[in-house]
C-alpha positions, -999 to 999 in steps of 0.1 A, spaced: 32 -265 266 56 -297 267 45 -325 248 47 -361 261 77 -387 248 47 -402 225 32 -368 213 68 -360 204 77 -390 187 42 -385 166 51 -353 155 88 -360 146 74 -384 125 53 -362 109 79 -339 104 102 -361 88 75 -374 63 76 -337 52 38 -333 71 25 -305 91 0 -317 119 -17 -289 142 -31 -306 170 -58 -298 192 -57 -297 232 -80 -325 232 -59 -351 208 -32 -342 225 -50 -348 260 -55 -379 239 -21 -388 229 -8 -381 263 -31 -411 279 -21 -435 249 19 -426 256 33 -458 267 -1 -474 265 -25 -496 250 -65 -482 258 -94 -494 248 -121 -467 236 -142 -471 269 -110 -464 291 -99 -433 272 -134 -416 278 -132 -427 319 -94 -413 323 -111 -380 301 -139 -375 319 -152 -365 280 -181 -373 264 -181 -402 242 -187 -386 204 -157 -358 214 -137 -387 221 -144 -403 193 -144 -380 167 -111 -370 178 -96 -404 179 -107 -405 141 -89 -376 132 -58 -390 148 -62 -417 131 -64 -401 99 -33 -380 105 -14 -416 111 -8 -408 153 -27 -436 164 -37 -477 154 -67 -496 164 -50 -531 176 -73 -563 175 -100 -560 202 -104 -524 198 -74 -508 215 -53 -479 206 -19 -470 207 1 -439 196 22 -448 164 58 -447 168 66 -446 130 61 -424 106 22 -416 96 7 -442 76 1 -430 38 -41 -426 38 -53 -434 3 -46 -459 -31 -16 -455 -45 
């Protein structure tokens, strides 16, 4: 299965911060709707056609692997950089 320009840029990142990341079929349903895109949570769950707790659960767990940000007024983007460090240094 081909991934989309922002799944692949994710997961180069990943790669190059020395991370493996399995992804799911639904984060990367996910991914492939925030490639190119800023959604809010509400839009993400119409263009699914999922319920709203898999949507969010699995949005969390992208965030926590550093593929997405939450932008002021709750909209997401896929993160171009490399994952964000989770934890205090």
């Amino acid at each position: 299965m081909g991934e989309t320009f922002a799944e692949e840029g994710a997961l180069a990142a990943a790669a190059a911060a020395g991370a493996k990341l399995e992804l799911t079929d639904l984060e990367r349903k996910l991914l492939a709707h925030l490639a190119g895109a800023e959604l809010p949570l509400d839009e993400l769950i119409r263009r699914t056609g999922l319920l709203a707790h898999q949507v969010t659960a699995a949005m969390t767990t992208l965030a926590i692997k550093g593929l997405i940000a939450q932008r002021p007024g709750g909209v997401f983007t896929a993160r171009s950089g490399p994952p964000a460090k989770q934890g205090l240094d």
